[in-house]
C-alpha positions as a LaTeX table, in Angstrom:
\begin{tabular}{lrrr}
\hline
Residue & $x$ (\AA) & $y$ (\AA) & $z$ (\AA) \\
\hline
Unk1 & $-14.63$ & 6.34 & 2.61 \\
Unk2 & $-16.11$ & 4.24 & 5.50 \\
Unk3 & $-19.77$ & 3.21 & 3.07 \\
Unk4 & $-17.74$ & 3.10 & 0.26 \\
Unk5 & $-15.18$ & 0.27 & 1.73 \\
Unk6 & $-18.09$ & $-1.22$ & 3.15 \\
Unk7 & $-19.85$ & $-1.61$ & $-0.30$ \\
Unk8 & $-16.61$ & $-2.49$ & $-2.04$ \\
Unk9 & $-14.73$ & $-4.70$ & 0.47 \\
Unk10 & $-17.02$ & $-5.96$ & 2.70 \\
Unk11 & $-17.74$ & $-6.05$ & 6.11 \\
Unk12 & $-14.31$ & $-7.28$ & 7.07 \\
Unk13 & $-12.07$ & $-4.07$ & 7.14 \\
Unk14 & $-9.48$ & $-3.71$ & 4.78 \\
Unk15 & $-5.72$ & $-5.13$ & 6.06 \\
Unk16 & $-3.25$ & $-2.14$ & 5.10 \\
Unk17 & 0.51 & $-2.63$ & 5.70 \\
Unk18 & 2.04 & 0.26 & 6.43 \\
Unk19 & 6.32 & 0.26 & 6.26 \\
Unk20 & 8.38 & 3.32 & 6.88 \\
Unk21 & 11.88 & 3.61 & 9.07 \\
Unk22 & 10.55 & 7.04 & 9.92 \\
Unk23 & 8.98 & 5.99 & 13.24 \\
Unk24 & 7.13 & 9.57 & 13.85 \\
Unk25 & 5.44 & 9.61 & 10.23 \\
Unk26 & 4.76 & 5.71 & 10.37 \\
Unk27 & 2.57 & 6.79 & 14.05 \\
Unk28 & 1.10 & 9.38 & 12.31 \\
Unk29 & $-0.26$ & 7.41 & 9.40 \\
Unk30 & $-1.50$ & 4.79 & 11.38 \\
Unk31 & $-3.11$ & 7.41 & 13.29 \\
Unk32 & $-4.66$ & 8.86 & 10.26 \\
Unk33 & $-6.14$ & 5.53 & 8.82 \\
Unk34 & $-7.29$ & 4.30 & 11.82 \\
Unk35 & $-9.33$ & 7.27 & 12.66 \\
Unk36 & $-10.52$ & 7.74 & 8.66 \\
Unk37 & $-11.96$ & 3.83 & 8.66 \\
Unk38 & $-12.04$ & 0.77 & 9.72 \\
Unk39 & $-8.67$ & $-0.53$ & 9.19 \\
Unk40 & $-6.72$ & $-3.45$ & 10.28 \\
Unk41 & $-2.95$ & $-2.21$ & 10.04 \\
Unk42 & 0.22 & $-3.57$ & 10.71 \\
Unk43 & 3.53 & $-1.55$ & 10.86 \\
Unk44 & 6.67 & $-2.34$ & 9.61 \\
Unk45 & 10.44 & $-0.20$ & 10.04 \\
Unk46 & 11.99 & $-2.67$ & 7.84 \\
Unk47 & 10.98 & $-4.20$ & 4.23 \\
Unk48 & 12.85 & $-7.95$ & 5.73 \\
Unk49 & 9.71 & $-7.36$ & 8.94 \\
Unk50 & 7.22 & $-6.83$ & 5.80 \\
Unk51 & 8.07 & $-9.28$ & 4.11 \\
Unk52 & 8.45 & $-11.71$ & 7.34 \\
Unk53 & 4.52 & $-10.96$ & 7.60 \\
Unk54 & 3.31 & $-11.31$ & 3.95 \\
Unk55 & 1.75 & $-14.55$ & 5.15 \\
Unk56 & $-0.67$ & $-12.29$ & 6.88 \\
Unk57 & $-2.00$ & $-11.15$ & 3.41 \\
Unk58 & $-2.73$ & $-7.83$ & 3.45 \\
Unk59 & $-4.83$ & $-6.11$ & 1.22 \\
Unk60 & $-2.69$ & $-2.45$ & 0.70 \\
Unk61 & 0.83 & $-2.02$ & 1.33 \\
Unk62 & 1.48 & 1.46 & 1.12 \\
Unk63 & 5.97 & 1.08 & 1.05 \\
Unk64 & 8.36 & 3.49 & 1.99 \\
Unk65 & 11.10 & 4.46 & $-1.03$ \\
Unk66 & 14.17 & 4.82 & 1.10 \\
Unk67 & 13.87 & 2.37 & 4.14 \\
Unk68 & 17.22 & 3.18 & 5.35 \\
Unk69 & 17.01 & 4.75 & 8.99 \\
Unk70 & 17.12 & 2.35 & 11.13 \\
Unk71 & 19.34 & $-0.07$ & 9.15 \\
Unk72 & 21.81 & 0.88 & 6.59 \\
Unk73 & 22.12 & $-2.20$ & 5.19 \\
Unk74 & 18.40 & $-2.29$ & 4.66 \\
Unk75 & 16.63 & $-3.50$ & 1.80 \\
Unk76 & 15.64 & $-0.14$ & 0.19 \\
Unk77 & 11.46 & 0.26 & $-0.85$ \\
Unk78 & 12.38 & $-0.99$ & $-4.55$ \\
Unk79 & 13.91 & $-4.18$ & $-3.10$ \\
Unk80 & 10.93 & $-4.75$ & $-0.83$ \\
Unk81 & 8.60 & $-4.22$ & $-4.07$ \\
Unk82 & 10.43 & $-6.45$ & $-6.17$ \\
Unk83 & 10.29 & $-9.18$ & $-3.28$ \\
Unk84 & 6.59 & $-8.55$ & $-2.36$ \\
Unk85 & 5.69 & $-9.04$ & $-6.34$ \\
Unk86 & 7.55 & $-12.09$ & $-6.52$ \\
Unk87 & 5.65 & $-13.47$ & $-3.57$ \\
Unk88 & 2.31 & $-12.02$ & $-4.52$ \\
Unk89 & 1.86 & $-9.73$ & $-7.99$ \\
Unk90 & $-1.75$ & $-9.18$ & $-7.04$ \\
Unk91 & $-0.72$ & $-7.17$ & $-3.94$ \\
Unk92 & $-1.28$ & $-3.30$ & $-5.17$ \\
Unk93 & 1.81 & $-1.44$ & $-3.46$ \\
Unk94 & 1.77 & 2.20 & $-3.05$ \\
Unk95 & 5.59 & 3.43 & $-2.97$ \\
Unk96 & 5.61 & 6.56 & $-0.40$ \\
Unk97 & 8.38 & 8.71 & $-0.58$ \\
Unk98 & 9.56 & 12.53 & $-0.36$ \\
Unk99 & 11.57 & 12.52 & $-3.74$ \\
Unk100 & 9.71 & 14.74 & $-6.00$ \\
Unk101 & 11.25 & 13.67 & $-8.80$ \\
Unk102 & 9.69 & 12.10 & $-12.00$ \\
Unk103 & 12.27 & 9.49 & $-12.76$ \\
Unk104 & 12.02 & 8.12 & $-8.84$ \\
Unk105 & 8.22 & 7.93 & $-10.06$ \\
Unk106 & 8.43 & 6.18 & $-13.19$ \\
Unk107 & 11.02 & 3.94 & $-12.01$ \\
Unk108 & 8.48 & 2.62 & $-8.88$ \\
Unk109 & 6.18 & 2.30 & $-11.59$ \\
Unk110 & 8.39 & 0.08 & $-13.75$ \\
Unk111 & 8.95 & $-2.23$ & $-10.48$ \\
Unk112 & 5.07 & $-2.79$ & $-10.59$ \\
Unk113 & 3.77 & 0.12 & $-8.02$ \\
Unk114 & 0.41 & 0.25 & $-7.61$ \\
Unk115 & 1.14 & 4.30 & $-7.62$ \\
Unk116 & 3.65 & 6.69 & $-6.28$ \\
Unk117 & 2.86 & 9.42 & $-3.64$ \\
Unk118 & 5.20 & 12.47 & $-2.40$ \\
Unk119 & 4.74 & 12.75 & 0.90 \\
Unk120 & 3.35 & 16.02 & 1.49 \\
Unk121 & 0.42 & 17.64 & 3.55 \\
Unk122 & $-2.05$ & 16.30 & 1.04 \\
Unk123 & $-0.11$ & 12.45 & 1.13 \\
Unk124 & $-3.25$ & 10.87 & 3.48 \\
Unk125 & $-5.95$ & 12.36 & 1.47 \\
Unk126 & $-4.10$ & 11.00 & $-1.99$ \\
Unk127 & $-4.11$ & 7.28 & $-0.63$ \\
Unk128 & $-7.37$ & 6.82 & 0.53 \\
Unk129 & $-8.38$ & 7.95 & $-2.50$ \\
Unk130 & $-5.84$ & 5.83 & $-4.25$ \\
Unk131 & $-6.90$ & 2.51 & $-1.85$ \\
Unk132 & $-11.07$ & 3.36 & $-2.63$ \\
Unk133 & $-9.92$ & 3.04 & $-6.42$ \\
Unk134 & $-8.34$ & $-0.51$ & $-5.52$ \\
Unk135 & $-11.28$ & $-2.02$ & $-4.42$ \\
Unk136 & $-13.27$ & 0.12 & $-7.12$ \\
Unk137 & $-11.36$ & $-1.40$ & $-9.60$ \\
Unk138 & $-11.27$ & $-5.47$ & $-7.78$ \\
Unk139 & $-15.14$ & $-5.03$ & $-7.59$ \\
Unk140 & $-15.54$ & $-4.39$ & $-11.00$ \\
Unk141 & $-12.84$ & $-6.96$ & $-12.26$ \\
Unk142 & $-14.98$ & $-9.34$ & $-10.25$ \\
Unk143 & $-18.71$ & $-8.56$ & $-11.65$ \\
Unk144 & $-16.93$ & $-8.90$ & $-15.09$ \\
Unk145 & $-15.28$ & $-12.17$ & $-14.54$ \\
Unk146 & $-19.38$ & $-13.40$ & $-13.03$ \\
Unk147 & $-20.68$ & $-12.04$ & $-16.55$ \\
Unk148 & $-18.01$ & $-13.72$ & $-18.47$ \\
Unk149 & $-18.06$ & $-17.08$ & $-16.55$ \\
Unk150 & $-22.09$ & $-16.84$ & $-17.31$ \\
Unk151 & $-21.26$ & $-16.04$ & $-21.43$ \\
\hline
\end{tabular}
């Protein structure tokens, strides 16, 4: 994944968000991206701390479903989504969560998701691939807005 960002991004690595109240699997994650590629990530236990640093403009958020472990009165991962999409609808979102369950799925996808992932043993290897189709898909949006601008 490391050429491909490179080719797709740019030299400048790619600014993930990463929220989750589970502190352990947040670690982990970070862990996971940071030893995959070159990564600039920020964590969040909260969707209010996300959305505190949306300023920062990150290029991923990959967004718990639940958020509710640390505070109960919490905004929950479709709250944060609506609230990141009203700031910035270009920011793809990937909702995270361990509900298995197509409705949960379709209804993250109704809040504009990006895409929904169970978290499993296969999770990591399911959003890089997911993130390497972002910036597959932003390169090619951009050579076609060039050849249109040039039409």
């Amino acid at each position: 994944m490391d050429n491909e960002k490179q080719i797709i991004k740019g030299l400048e690595p790619i600014k993930l968000f990463l929220v989750d109240d589970d502190v352990v699997f947040l670690k982990s994650l970070e862990i996971d991206f940071l030893y995959s590629a070159d990564f600039s990530i920020e964590t969040f236990a909260t969707g209010e701390l996300c959305m505190a640093s949306l300023n920062h403009c990150p290029d991923v958020i990959i967004l718990d479903y639940f958020l509710d472990g640390i505070e109960m009165n919490a905004m929950n991962g479709i709250e944060t989504l609506d609230r990141i999409k009203s700031y910035n609808p270009d920011i793809p979102v990937i909702i995270l969560s361990s509900q298995d369950k197509i409705d949960v799925a379709i209804d993250c996808m109704h809040h504009r998701a990006y895409d929904y992932v169970v978290k499993s043993e296969t999770a990591f290897i399911r959003l890089q691939k997911i993130i390497t189709s972002i910036f597959h898909y932003k390169k090619m949006e951009k050579e076609l807005n060039w050849y249109m601008e040039r039409m």
